[in-house]
PyMOL Python script that loads the backbone (N, CA, C, O; Angstrom):
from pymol import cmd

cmd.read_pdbstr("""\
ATOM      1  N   UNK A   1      18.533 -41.589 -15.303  1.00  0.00           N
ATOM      2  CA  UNK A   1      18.819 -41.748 -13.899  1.00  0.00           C
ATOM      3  C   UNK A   1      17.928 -42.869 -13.362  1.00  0.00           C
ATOM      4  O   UNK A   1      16.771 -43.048 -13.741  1.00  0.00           O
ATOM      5  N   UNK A   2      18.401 -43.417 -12.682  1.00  0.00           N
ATOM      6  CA  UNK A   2      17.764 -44.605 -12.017  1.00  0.00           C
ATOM      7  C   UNK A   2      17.966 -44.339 -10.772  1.00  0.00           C
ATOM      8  O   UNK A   2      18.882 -43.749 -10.199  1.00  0.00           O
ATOM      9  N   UNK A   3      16.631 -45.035 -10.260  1.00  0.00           N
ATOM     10  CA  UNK A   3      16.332 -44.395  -8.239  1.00  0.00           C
ATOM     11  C   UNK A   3      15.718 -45.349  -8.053  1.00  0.00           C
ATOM     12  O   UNK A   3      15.314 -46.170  -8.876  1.00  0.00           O
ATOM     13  N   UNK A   4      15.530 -45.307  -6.357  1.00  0.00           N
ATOM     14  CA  UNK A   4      14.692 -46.652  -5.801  1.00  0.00           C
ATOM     15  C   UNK A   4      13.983 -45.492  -4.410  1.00  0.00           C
ATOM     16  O   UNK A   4      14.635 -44.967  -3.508  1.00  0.00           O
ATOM     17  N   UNK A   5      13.017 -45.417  -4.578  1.00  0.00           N
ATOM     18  CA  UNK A   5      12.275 -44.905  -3.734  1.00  0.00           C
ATOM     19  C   UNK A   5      10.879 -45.325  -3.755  1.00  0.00           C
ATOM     20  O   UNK A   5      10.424 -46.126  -4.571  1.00  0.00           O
ATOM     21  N   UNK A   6       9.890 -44.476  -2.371  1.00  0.00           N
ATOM     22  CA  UNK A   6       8.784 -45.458  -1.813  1.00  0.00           C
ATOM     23  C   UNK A   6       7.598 -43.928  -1.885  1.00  0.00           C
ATOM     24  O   UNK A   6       8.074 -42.795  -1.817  1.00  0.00           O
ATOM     25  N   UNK A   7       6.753 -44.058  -1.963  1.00  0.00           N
ATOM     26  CA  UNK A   7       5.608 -43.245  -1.562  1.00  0.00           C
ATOM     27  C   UNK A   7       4.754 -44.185  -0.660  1.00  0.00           C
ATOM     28  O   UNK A   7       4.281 -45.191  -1.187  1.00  0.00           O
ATOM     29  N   UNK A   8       4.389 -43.798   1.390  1.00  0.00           N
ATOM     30  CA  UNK A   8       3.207 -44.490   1.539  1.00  0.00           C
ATOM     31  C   UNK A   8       2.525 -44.078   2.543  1.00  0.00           C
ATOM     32  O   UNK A   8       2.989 -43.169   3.231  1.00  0.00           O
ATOM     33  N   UNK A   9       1.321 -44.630   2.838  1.00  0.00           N
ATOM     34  CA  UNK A   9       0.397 -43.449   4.026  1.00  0.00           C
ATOM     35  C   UNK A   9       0.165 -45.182   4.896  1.00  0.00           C
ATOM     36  O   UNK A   9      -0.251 -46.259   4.469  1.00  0.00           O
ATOM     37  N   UNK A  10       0.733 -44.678   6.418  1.00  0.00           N
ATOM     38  CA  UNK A  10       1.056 -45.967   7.041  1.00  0.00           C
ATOM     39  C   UNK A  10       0.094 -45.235   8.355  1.00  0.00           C
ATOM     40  O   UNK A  10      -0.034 -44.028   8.563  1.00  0.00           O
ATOM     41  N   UNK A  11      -0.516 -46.371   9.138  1.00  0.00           N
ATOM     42  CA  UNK A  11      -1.438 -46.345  10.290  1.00  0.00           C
ATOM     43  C   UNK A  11      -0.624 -46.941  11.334  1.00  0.00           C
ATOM     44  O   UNK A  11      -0.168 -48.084  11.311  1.00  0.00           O
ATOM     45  N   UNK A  12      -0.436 -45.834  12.512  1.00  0.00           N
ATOM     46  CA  UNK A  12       0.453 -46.602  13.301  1.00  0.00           C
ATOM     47  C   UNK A  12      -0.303 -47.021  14.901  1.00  0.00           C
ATOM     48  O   UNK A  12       0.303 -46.888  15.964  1.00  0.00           O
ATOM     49  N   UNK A  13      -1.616 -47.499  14.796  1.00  0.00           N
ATOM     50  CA  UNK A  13      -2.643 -47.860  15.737  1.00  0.00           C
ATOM     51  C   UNK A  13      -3.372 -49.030  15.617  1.00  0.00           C
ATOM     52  O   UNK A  13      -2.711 -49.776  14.895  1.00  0.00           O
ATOM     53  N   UNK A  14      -4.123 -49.423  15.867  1.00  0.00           N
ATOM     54  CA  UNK A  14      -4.720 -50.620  15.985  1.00  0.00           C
ATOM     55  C   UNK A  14      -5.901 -50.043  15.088  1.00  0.00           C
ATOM     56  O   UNK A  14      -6.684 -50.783  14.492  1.00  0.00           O
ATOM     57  N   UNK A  15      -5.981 -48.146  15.029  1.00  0.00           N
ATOM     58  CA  UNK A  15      -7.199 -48.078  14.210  1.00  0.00           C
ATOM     59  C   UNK A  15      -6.528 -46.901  13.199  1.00  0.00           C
ATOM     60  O   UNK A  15      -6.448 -45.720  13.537  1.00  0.00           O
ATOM     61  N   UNK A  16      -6.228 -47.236  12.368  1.00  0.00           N
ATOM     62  CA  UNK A  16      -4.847 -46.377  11.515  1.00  0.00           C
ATOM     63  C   UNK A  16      -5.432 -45.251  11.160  1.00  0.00           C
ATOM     64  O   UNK A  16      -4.798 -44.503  10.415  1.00  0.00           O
ATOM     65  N   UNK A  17      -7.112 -44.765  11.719  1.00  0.00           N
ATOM     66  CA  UNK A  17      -7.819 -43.403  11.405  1.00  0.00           C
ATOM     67  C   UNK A  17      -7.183 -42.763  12.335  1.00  0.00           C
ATOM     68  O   UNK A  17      -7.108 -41.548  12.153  1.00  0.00           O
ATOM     69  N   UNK A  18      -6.711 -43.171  13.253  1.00  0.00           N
ATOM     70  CA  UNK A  18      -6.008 -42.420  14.518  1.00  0.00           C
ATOM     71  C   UNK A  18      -4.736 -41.558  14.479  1.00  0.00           C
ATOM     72  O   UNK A  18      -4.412 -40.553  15.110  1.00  0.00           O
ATOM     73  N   UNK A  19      -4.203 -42.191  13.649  1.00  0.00           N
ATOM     74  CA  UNK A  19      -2.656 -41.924  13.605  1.00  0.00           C
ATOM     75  C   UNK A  19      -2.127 -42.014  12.292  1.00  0.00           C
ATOM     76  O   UNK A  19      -1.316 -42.918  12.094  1.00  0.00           O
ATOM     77  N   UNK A  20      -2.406 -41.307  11.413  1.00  0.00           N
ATOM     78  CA  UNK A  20      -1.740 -41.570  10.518  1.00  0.00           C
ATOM     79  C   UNK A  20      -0.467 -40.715   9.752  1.00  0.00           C
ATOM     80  O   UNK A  20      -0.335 -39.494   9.845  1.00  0.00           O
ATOM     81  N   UNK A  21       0.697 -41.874   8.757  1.00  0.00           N
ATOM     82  CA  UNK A  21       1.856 -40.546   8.306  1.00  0.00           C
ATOM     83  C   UNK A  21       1.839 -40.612   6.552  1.00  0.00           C
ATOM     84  O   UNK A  21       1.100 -41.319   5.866  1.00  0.00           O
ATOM     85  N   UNK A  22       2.620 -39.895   6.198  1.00  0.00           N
ATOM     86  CA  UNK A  22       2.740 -39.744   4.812  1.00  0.00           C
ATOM     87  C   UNK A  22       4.245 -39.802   4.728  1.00  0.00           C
ATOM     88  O   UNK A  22       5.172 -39.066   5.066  1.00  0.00           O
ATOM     89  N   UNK A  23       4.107 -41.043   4.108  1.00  0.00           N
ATOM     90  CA  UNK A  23       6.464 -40.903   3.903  1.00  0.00           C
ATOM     91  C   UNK A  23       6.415 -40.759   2.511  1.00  0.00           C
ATOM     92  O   UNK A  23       5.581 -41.193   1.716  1.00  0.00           O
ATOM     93  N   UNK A  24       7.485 -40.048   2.316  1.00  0.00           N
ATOM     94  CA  UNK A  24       8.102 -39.908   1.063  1.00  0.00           C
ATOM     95  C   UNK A  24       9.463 -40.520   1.519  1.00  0.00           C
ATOM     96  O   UNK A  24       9.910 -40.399   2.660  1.00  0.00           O
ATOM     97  N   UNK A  25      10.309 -41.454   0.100  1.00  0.00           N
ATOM     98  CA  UNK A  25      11.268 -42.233   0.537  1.00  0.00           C
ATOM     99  C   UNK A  25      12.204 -42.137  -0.657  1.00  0.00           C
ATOM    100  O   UNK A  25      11.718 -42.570  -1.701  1.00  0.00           O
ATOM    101  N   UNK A  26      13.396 -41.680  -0.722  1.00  0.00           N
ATOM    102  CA  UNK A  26      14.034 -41.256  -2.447  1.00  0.00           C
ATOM    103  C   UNK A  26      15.965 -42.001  -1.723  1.00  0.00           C
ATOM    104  O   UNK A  26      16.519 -41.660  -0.678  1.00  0.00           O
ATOM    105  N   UNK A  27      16.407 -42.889  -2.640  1.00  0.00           N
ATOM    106  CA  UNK A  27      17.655 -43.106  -2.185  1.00  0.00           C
ATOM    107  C   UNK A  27      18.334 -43.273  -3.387  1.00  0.00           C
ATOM    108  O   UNK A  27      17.674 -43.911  -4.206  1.00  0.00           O
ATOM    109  N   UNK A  28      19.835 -42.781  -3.909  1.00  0.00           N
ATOM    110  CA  UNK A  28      20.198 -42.514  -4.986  1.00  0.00           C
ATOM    111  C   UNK A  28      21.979 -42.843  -4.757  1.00  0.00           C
ATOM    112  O   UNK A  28      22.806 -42.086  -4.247  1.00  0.00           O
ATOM    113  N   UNK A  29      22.219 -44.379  -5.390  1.00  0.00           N
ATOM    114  CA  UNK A  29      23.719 -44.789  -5.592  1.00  0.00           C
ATOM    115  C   UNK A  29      24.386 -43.480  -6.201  1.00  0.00           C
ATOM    116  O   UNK A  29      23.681 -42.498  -6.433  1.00  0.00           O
ATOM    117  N   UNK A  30      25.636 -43.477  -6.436  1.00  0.00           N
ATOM    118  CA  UNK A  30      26.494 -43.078  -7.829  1.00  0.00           C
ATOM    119  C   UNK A  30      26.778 -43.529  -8.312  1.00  0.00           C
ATOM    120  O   UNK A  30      27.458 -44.554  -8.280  1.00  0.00           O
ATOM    121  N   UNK A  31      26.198 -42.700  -9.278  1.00  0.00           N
ATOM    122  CA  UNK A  31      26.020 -43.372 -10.779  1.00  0.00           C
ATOM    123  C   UNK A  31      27.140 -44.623 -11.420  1.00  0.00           C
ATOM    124  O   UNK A  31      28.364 -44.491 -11.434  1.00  0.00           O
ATOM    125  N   UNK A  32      26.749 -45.246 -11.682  1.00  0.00           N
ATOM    126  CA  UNK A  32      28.003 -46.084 -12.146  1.00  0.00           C
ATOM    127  C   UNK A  32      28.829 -45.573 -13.074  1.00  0.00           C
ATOM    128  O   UNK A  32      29.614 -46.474 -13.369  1.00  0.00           O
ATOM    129  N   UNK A  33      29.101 -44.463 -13.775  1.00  0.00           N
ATOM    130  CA  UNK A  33      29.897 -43.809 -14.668  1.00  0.00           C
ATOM    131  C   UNK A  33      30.921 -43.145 -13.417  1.00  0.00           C
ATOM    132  O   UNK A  33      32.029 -42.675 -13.672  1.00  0.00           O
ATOM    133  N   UNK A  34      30.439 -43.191 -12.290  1.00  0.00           N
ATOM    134  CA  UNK A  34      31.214 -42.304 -10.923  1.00  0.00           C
ATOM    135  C   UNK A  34      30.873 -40.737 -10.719  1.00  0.00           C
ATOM    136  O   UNK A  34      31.497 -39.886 -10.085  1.00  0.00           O
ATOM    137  N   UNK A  35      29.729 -40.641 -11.433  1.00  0.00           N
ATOM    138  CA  UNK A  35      28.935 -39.803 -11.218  1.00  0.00           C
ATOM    139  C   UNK A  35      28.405 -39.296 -10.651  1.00  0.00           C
ATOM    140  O   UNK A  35      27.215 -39.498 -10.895  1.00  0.00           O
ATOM    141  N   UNK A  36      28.675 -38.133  -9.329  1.00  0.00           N
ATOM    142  CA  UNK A  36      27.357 -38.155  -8.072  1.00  0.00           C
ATOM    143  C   UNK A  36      26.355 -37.388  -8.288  1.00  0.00           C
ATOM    144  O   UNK A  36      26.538 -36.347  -8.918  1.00  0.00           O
ATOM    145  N   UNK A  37      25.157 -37.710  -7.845  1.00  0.00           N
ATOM    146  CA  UNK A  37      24.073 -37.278  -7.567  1.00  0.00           C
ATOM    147  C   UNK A  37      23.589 -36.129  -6.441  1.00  0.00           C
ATOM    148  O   UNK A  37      22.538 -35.534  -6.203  1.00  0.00           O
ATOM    149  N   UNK A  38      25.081 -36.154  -5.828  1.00  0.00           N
ATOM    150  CA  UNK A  38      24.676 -35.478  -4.745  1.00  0.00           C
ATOM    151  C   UNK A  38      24.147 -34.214  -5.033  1.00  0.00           C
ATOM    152  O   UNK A  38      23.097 -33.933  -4.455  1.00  0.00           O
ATOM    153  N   UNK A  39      24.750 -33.189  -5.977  1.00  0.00           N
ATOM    154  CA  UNK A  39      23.725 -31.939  -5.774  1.00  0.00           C
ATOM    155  C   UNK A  39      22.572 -31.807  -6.619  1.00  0.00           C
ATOM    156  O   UNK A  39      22.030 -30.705  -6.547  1.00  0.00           O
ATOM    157  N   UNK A  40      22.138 -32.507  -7.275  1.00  0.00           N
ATOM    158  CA  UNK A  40      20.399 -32.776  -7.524  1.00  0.00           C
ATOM    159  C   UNK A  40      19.972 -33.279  -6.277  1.00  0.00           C
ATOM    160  O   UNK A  40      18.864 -32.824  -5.992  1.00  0.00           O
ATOM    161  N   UNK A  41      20.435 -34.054  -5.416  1.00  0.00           N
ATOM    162  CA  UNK A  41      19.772 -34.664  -4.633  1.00  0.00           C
ATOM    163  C   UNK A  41      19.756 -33.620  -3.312  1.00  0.00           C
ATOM    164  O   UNK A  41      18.778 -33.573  -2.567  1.00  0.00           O
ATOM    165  N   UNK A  42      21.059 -32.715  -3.090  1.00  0.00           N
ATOM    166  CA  UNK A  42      20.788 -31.731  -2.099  1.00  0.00           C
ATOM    167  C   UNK A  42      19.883 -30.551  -2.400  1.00  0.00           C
ATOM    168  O   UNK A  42      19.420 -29.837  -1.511  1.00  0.00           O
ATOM    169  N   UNK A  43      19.644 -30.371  -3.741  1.00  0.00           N
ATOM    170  CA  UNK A  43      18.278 -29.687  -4.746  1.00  0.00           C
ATOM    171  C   UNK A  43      16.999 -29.510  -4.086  1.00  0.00           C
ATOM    172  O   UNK A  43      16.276 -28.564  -3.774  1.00  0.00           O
ATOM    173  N   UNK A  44      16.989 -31.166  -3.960  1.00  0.00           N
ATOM    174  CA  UNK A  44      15.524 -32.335  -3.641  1.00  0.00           C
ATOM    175  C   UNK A  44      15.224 -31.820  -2.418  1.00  0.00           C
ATOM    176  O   UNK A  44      14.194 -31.238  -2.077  1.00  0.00           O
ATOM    177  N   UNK A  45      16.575 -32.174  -1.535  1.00  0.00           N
ATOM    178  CA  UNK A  45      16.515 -31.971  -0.201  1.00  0.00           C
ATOM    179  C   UNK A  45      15.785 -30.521   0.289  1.00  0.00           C
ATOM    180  O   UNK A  45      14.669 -30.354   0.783  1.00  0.00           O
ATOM    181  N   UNK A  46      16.668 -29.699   0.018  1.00  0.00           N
ATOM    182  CA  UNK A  46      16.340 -28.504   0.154  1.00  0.00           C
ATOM    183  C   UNK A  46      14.926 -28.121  -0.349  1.00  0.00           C
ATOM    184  O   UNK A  46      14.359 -27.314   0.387  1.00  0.00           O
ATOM    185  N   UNK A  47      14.251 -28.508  -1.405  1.00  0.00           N
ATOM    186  CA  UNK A  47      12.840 -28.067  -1.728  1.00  0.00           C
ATOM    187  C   UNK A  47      12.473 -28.289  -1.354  1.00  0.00           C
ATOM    188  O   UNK A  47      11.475 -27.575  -1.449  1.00  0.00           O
ATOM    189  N   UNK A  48      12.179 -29.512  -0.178  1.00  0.00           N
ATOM    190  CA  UNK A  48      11.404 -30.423   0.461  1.00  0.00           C
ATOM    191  C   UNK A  48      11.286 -30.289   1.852  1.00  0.00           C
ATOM    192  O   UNK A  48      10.458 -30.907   2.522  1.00  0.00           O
ATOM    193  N   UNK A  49      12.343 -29.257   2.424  1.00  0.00           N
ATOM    194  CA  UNK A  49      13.257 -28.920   3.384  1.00  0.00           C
ATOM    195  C   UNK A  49      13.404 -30.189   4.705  1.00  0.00           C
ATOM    196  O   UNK A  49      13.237 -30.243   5.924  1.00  0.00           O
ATOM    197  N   UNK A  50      13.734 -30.919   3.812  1.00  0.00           N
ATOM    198  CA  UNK A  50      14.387 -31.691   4.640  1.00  0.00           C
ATOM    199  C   UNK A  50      15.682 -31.418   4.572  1.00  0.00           C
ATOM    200  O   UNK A  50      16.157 -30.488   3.921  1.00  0.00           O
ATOM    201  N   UNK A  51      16.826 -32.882   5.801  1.00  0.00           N
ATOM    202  CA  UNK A  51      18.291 -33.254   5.326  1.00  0.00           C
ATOM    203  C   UNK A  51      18.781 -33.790   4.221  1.00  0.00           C
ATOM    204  O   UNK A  51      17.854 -34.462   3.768  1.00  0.00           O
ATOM    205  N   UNK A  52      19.468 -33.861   3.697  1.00  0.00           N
ATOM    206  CA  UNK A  52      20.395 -34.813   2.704  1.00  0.00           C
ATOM    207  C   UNK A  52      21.180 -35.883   3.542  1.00  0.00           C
ATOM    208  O   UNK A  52      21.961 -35.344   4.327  1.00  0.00           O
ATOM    209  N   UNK A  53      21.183 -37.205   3.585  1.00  0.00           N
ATOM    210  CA  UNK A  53      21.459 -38.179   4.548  1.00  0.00           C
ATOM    211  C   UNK A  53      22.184 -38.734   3.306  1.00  0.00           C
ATOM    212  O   UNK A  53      21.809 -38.675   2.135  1.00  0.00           O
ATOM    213  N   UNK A  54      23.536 -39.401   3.917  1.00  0.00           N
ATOM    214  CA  UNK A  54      24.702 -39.958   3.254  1.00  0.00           C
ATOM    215  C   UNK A  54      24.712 -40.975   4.080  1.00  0.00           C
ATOM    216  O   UNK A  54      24.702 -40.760   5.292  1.00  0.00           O
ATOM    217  N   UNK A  55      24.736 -42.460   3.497  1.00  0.00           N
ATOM    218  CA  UNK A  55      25.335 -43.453   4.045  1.00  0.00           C
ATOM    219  C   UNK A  55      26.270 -44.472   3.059  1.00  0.00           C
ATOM    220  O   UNK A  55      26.131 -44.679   1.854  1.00  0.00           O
ATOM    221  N   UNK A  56      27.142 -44.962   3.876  1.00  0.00           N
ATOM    222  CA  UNK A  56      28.197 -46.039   2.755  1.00  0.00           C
ATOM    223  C   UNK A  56      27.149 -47.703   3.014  1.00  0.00           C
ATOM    224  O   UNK A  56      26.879 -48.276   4.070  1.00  0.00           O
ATOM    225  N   UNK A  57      26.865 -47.985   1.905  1.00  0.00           N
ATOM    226  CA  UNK A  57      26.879 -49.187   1.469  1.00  0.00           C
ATOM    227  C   UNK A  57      28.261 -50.357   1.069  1.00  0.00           C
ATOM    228  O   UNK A  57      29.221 -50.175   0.321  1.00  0.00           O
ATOM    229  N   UNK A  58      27.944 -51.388   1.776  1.00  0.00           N
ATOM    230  CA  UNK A  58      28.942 -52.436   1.658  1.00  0.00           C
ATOM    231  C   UNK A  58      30.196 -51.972   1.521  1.00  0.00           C
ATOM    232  O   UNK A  58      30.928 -52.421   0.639  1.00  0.00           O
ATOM    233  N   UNK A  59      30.779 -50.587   2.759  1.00  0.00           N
ATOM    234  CA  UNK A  59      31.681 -50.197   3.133  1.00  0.00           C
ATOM    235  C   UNK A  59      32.274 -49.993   1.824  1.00  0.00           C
ATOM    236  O   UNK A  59      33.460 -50.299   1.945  1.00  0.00           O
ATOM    237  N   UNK A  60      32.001 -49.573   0.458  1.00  0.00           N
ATOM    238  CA  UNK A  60      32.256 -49.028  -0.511  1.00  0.00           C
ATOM    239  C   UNK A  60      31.580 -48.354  -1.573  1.00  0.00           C
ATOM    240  O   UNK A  60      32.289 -47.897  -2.470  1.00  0.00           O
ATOM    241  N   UNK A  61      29.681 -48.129  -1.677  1.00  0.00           N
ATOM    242  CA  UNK A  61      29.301 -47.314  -2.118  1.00  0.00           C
ATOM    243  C   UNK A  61      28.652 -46.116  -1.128  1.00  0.00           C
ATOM    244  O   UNK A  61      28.195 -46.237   0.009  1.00  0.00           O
ATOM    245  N   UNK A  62      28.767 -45.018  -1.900  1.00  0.00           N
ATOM    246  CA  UNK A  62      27.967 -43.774  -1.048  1.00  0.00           C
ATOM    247  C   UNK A  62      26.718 -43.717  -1.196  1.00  0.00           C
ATOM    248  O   UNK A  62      26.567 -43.545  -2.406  1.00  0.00           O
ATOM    249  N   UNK A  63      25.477 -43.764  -0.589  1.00  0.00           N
ATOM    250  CA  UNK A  63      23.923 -43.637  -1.061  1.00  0.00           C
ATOM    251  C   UNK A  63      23.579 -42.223  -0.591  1.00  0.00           C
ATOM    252  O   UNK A  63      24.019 -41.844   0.495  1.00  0.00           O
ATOM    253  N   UNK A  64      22.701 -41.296  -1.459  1.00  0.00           N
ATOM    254  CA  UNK A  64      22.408 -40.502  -0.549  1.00  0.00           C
ATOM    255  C   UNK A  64      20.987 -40.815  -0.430  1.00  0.00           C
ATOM    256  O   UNK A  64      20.684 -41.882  -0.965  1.00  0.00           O
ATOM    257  N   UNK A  65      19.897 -40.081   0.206  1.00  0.00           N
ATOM    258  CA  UNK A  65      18.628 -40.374   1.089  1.00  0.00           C
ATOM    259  C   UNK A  65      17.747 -39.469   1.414  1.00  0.00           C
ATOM    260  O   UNK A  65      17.770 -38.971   2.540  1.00  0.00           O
ATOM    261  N   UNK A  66      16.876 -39.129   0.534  1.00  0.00           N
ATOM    262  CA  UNK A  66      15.900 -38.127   1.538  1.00  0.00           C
ATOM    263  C   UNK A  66      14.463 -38.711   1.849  1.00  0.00           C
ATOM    264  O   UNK A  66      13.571 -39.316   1.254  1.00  0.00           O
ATOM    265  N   UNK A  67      14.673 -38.304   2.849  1.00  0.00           N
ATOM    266  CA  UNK A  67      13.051 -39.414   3.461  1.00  0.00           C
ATOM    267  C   UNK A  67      11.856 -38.164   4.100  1.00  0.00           C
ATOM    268  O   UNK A  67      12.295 -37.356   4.919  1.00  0.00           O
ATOM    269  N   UNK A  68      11.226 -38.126   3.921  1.00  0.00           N
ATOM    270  CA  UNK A  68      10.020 -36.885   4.501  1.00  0.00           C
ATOM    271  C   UNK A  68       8.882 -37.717   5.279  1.00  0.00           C
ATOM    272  O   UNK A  68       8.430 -38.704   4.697  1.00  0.00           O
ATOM    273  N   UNK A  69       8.440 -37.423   6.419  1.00  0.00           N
ATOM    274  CA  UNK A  69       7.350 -37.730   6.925  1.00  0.00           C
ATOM    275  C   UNK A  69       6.504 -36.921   7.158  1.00  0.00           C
ATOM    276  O   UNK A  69       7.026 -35.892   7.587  1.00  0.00           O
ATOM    277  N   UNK A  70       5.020 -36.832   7.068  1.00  0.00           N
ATOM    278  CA  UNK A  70       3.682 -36.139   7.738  1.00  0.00           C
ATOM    279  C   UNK A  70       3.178 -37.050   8.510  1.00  0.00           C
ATOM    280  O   UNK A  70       2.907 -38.204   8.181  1.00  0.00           O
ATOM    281  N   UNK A  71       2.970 -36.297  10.095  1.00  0.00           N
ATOM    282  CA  UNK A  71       2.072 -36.838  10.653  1.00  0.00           C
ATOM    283  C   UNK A  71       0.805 -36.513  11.544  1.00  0.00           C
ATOM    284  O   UNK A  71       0.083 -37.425  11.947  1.00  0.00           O
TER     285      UNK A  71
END
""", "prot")
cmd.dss("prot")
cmd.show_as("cartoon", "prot")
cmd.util.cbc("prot")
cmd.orient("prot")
């Protein structure tokens, strides 16, 4: 499986001790065999308890998306 996601701890102040978040960032095509990902990825979602976020890419692929923040 191949993924493109982010881990990062971002300062949103002039003094980033102030304010800070923790993103988690996971986004997952289908598969090029036409394979979806979606219920590992609603798996993810759910352990994490976040949403499962669906968006179309170039009005012909499906991505799905789970993004988590701490702040």
């Amino acid at each position: 499986m191949d993924a493109d996601g982010s881990f990062a701890i971002k300062g949103f102040s002039q003094n980033p001790k102030t304010h800070l978040a923790i993103q988690f960032y996971l986004s997952q095509l289908i598969d090029i065999s036409g394979e979806s990902f979606k219920p590992l990825m609603s798996k993810l979602a759910d352990f994490l308890f976040v949403k499962l976020n669906e968006r179309i890419m170039a009005e012909k692929h499906t991505q799905f998306v789970i993004n988590t923040s701490v702040f």
